[in-house]
C-alpha positions as a Markdown table, in Angstrom:
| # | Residue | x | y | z |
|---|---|---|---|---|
| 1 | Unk | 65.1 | 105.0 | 123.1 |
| 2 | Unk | 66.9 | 104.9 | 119.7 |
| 3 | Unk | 64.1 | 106.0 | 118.1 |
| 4 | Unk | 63.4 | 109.1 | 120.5 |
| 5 | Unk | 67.5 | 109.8 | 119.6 |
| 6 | Unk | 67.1 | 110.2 | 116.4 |
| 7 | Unk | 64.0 | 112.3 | 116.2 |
| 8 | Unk | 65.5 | 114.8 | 118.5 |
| 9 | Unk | 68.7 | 114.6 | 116.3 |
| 10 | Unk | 66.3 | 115.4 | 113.3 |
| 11 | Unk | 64.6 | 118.4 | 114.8 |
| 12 | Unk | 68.0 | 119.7 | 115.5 |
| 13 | Unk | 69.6 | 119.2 | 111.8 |
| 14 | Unk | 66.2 | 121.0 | 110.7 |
| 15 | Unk | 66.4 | 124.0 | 113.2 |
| 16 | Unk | 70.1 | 124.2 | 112.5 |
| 17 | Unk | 69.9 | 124.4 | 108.9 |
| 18 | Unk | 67.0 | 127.2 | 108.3 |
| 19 | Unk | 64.0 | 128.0 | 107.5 |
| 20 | Unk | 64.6 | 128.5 | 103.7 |
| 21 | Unk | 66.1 | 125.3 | 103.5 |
| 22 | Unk | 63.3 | 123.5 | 105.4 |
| 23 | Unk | 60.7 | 125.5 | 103.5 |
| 24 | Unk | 61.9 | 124.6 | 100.3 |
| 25 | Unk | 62.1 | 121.0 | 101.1 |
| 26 | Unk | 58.6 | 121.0 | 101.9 |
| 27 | Unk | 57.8 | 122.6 | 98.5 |
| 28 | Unk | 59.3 | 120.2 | 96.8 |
| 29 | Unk | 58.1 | 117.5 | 98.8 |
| 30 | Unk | 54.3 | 118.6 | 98.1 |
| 31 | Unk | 55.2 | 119.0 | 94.4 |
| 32 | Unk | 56.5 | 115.4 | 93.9 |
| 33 | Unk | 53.5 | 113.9 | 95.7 |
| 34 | Unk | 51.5 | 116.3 | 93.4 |
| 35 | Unk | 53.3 | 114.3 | 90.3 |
| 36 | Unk | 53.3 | 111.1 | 92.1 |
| 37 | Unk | 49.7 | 111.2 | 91.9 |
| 38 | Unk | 49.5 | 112.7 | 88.5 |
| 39 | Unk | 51.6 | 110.2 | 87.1 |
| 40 | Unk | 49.8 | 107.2 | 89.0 |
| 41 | Unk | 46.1 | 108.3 | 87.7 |
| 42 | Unk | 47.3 | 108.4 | 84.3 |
| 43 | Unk | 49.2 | 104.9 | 84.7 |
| 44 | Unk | 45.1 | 103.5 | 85.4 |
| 45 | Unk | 43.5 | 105.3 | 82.9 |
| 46 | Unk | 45.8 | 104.2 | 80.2 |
């Protein structure tokens, strides 16, 4: 029940703040995995 709370609590702060905001957060999101993985391939090879 808690959990079902607070994913409909999410959904709400992320339609109330925008679709720039929420688009730009996934941006960056994909970037940093993008780095995460460059980083961690070159932490093996080395």
């Amino acid at each position: 029940m808690l959990a079902l709370a607070a994913f409909g609590f999410s959904m709400w702060l992320l339609a109330g703040s925008g679709y720039a905001a929420v688009y730009q957060g996934v941006l960056f999101l994909c970037a940093g995995v993008l780095v995460y993985a460059w980083m961690s391939a070159r932490k093996v090879r080395a």
